[in-house]
N, C-alpha and C positions, 0 to 999 in steps of 0.2 A: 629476589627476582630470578637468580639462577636456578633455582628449587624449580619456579614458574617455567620456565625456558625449558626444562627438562621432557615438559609434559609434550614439545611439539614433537617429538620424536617418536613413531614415526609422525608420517604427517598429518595432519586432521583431515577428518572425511567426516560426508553429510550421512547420517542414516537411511535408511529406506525410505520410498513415501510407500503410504502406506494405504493408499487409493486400489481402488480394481486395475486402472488403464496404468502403462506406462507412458513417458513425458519425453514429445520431442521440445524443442525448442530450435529457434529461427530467428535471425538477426534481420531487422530492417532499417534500413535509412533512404528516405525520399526526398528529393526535392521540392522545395514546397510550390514553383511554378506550377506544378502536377498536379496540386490540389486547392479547391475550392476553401479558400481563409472566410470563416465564420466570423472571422471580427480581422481588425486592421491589423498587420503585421508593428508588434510594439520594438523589435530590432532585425534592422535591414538586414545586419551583418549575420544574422542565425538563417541560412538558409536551405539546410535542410528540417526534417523531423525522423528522431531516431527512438528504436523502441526494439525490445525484446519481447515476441510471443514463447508463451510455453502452453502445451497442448498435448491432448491423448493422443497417441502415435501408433501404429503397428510397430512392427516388429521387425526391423530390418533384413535385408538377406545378408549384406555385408557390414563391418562391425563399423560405426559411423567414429567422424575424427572426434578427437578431446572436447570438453568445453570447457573452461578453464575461468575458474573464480575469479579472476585477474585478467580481463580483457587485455587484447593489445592493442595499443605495442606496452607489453607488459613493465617493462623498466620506464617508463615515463607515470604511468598510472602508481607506480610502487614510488617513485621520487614525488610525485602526485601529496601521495599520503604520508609521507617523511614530511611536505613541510604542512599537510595538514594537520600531525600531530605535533610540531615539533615546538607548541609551547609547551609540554608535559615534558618536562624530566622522566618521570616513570614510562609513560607510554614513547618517550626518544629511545631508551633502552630497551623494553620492551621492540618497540621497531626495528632498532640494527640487528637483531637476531630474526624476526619475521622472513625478510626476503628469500633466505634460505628455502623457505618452508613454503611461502606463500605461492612462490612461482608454479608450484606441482599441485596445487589444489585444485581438484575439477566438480565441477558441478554435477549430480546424476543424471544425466538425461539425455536420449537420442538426437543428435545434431543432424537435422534438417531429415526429418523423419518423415515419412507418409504419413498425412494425418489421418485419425483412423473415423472409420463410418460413424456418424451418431447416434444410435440406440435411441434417440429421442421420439417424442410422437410426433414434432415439427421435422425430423430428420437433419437438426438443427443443433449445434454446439452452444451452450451459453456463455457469454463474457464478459471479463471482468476489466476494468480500467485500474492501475494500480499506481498510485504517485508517491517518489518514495521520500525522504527526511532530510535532511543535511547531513551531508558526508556521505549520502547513498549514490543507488545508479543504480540503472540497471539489472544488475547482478546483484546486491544487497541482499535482497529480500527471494533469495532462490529458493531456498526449502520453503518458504510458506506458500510462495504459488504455487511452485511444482507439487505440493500434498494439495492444491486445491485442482489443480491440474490431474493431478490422477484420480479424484473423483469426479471428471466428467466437466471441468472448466476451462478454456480457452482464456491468458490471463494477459493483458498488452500492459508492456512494464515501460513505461519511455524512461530515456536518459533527458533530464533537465538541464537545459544551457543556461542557465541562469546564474551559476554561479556558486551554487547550493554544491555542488557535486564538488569534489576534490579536485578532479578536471573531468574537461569534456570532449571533445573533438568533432569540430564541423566537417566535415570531408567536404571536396570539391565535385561538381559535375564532370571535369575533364580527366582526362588521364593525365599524370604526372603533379593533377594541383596539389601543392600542400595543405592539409589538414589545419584549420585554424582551432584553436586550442582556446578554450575559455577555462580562466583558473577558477578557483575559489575564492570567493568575495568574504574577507572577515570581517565581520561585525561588528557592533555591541549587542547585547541580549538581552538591553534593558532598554525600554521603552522613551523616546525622543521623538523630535520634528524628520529630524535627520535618520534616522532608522526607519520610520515612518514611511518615509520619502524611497528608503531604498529596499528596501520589503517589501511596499507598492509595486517597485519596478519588477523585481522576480516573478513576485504575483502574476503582472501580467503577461510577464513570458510563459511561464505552466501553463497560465489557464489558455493561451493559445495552443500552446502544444498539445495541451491535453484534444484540444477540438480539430486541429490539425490530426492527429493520430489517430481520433474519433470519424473523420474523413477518409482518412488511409484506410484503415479497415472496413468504412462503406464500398472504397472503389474495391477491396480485393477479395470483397463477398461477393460482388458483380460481375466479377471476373474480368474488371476492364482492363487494358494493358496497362502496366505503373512501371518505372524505373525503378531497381532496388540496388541501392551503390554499393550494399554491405554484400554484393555478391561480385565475381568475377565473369561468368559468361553465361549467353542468353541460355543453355539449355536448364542449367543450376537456377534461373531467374524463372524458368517457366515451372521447372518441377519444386520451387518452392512456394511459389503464391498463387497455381494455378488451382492446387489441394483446396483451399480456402473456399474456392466458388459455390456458393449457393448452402455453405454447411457451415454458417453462423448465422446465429439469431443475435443480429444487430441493426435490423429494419423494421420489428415491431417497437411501437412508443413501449417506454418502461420496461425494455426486457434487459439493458447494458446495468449490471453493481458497477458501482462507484466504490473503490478506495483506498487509502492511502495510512503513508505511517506519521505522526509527527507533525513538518511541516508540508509534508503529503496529505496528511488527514487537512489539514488547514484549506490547503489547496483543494483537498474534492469540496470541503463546505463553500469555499467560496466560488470554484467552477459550478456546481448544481444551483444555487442561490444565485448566483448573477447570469447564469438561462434560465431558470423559471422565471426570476424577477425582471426580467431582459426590459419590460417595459413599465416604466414608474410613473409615467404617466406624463402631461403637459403643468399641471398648472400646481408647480413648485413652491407658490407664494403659503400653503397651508398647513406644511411641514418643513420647518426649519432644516433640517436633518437631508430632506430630501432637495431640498435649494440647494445645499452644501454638499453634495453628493458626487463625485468622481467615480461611475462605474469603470472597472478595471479590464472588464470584459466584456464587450458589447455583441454578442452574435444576434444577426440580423432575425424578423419575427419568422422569415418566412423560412431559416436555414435548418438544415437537418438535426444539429443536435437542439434544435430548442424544441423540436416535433417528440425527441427521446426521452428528454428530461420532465418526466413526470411525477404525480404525487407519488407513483406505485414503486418508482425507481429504489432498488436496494443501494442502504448509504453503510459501511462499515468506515468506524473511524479509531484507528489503534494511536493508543497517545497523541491524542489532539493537542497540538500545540498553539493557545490561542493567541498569542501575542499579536502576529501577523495579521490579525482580524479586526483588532479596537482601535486602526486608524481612523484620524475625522473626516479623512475624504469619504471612505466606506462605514460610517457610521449609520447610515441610513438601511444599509444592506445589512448592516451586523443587527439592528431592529426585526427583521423579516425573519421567521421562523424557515428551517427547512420545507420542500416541499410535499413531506410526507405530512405536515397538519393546515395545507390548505382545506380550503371548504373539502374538497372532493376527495379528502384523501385516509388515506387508514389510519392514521393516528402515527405513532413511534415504532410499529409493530414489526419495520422493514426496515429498523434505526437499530444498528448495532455502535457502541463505544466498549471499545478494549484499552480499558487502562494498566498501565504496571504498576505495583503497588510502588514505586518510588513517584511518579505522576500522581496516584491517588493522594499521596501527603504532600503534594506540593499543593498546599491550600489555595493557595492564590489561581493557582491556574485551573483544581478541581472547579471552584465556583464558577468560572468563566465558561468551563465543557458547562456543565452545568444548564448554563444560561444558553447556550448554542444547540443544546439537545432537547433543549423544552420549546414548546409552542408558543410560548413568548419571550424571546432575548431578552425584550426592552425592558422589562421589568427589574429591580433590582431581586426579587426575591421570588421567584414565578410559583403562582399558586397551582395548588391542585386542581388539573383539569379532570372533565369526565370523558375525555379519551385518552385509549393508551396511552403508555408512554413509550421511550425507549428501551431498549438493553441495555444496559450498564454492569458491565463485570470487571473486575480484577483478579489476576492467580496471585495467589498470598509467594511471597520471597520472591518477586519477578521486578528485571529492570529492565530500564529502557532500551537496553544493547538486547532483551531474549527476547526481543520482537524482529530482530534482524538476523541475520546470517553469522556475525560475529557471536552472537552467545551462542549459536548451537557449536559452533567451528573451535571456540577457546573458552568452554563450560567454567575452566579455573579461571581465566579471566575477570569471567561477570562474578564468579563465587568468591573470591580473595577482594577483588577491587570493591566490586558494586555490592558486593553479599545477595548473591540470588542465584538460591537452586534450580535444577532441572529445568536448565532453557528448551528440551526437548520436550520435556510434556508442556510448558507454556504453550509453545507454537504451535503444538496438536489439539490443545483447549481453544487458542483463535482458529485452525482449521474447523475446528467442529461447531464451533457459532457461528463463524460466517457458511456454512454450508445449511446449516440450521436455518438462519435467517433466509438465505433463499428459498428452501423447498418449502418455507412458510411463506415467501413470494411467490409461490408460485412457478419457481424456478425447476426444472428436472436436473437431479445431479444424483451420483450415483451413493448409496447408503454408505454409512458411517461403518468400518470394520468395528468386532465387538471387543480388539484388544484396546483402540481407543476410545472406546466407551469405559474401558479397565472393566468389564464383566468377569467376574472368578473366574468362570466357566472355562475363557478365554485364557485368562494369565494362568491357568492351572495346566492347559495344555501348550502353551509355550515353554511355560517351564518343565515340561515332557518330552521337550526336544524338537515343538514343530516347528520348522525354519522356513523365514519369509525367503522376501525375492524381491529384486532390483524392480521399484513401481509398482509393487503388489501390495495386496493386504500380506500382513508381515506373518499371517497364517497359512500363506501359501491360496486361499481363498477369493475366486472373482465373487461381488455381488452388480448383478445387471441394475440399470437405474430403475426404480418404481415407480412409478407417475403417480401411486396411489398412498409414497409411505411417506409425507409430507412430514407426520410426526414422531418419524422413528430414532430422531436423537432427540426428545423433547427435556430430556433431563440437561443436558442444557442450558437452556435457556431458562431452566427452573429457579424460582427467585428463595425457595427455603434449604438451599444446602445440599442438592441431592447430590454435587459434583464437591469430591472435595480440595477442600484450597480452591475454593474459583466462588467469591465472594459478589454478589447481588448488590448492585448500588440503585436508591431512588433520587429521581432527578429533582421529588419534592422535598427527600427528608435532608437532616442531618446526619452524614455519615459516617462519621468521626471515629465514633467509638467501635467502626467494626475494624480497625487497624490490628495487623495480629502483633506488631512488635510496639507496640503501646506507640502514645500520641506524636504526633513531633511538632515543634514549635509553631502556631497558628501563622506565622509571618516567615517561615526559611522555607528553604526550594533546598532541594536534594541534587547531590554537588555532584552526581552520575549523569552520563548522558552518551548520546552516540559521538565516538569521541571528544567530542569537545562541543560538542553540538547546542541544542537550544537549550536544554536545563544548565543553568551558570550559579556559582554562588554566589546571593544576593537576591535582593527581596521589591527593589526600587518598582517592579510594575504591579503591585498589586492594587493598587487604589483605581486600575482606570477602567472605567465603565461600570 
């Protein structure tokens, strides 16, 4: 461990992104009196909605404050995570040496930056919804949105009060109120009445939040007046949300991605599934399943996000964590295909899943993604349709920590603990499919640089000395967005190997045998996770559904 310890010195930093735009980022927290609740408020006490944008920005005249990995009040969120790790031995020790280190890590990106004009043909920003995992927030997942951010995406990251977060903090409407603090809710990880019951409950705080934040962001395209409590005075309040007016594309139906990590990804299936499916109909008596039915999220037919949530909508899901899904209240909804293979819709073609190979061998839960990414859940064994299907990919030696922030920030970590290389090209493999998958939606976002394609051409003049730049293509090279190069990173998305280590999975086949470190037992779950997060060892949920 002291070997390990050696490496934080100095201190870890994020790399470049490696987009055309440079990335501000901007903290919000609103009250939720202010906005219009799509479905019924499922806890009184959460009464704001908090979230972190990151976006292409200009370029400052003066050099803007820190933003710091470690939100504050920094020593409560660092004691936060001391007792969220602290049934590990290894990660206790591992921790008393962190703080040190952790307090000085800053994120790259301009703090409260002018957001910059939109090149688009809409003159319109795209955006993404992003819900993160257990033991995330906010800040987790900074390098992958900020590299989706710097090619030309607008990315709304909420912090979840649910309990999922290590902690959280409600802030007050008044001045002087204290901060109500919601901890971290421990578990089991194995499937019961009682887990059931309180997994439900999280559920329906996200998927509020998620529509709640989904409303904040309509009022502050429209440029209506909104309280933001993460700010200190009206001029800072006006020169941060008034940039926003009229320069996001989030009033056309189908134009907002959806997605999430883990029990993030969990949460966009079941947010997107329960507004399209919003109405199941009256006459109960002809489906068991739907008698039996407790929707978790009800927004009304006539609300705004059930108008957004279309078949066209882009779904990206990294380590979908299905547990949270096979409840029997929501069994009826877990039947319902996403809404990309309704009658009217493309098929899987807008359906990205990013797995890490340590997820890919957890068979029990492989099966269940499985089931959740085809056009029929309910099926035990879903047959081959004649429309697309989804994306299905894995980077071979990837865990479930190098889809977060942590495996890029402590590489020896995930390599020594989890055994998995190069958390840095992982995250650039999901930047490049989820940017893929939009501009095959339809989406304008700006081209793929050619070092993260890995083209010779590219890696042969880096290694010649040509040096990036803080939010730049790391060739030092802007590319404007194309509206016409929909398939200029198609490899891909290519299903014969054109990318390598980034492994092609079918939703119909068996895919056992493309494991590159040979099979693992058909019944065990991989003892890695986001700290201590949803993958646990032990095997108890695989039979359900």
């Amino acid at each position: 461990m002291a070997h390990l310890l050696s490496h934080l010195n100095p201190i870890p930093k994020f790399p470049p992104y490696t987009g055309p735009y440079k990335v501000g980022t901007l903290d919000i927290e609103i009250p939720i009196t202010s906005l219009p609740s799509p479905s019924p408020a499922p806890d009184p006490s959460i009464s704001t909605v908090q979230f972190r944008i990151f976006y292409p920005c200009e370029t400052p005249q003066k050099s803007p404050k820190t933003t710091y990995w470690i939100p504050e009040p920094q020593r409560e969120y660092l004691g936060a995570y001391a007792r969220f790790l602290g049934a590990s031995p290894t990660f206790s020790e591992f921790f008393s040496y962190l703080p040190r280190t952790l307090y000085h890590i800053t994120i790259p990106v301009l703090r409260n930056a002018r957001l910059l004009p939109a090149p688009t043909r809409a003159k319109k920003w795209p955006v993404m919804f992003f819900s993160h995992g257990l033991g995330g927030s906010r800040n987790a997942y900074s390098h992958l949105l900020g590299s989706l951010s710097s090619h030309g995406v607008v990315v709304v990251a909420p912090d979840h009060r649910d309990g999922s977060a290590p902690m959280a903090l409600v802030n007050g409407e008044k001045k002087g109120d204290i901060p109500k603090r919601v901890e971290y809710k421990s578990m089991p990880h194995t499937p019961s009445k009682q887990v059931e019951e309180e997994r439900n409950d999280q559920l329906r705080i996200r998927l509020w939040e998620l529509g709640l934040a989904h409303e904040a962001m309509l009022k502050i395209e429209r440029g209506e007046e909104i309280v933001n409590l993460a700010v200190k005075t009206e001029q800072s309040l006006d020169q941060n949300l008034s940039m926003f007016r009229s320069s996001l594309n989030v009033q056309v139906p189908g134009s907002i991605t959806w997605a999430g990590h883990s029990f993030g990804a969990a949460t966009v299936v079941q947010f997107v599934k329960s507004t399209f499916w919003h109405s199941p109909g009256q006459n109960r008596s002809f489906d068991p399943y739907l008698a039996e039915y407790r929707p978790l999220y009800t927004p009304s037919s006539d609300s705004s996000i059930v108008r957004q949530i279309t078949p066209g909508s882009p779904v990206a899901l990294l380590d979908l964590w299905t547990l949270p899904l096979r409840g029997d209240p929501t069994r009826w909804l877990w039947n319902k295909p996403l809404p990309c293979y309704a009658q009217n819709g493309p098929g899987g073609v807008n359906l990205l899943a990013i797995l890490s190979e340590a997820f890919y061998k957890w068979r029990g839960n492989l099966v269940h993604t499985k089931k959740v990414l085809s056009s029929d859940p309910s099926s035990q064994r879903p047959a081959q349709s004649s429309r697309p299907g989804p994306r299905i990919f894995y980077p071979v030696s990837s865990a479930h920590l190098s889809q977060s922030d942590f495996g890029i920030l402590f590489p020896w970590v995930t390599r020594k603990v989890f055994k998995a290389d190069n958390p840095e090209r992982t995250l650039r493999l999901n930047t490049r499919a989820i940017l893929q998958v939009m501009r095959e939606s339809g989406i304008e976002v700006a081209e793929t640089s050619r070092i993260d394609m890995e083209e010779d051409e590219q890696a042969e003049k880096v290694e010649n000395g040509a040096n990036g730049h803080l939010n730049g293509h790391m060739d030092g090279s802007v590319s404007k967005i194309d509206a016409h190069a929909a398939n200029q990173d198609w490899r891909i998305l290519a299903t014969n190997g054109k990318v390598k280590g980034w492994i092609a999975l079918n939703v119909y086949e068996n895919d056992a045998a493309k494991s590159t470190n040979g099979l693992m037992d058909a019944e065990a779950m991989p003892g890695e996770a986001v700290m201590k997060s949803e993958v646990m060892d032990g095997d108890s949920d695989r039979e359900r559904l």
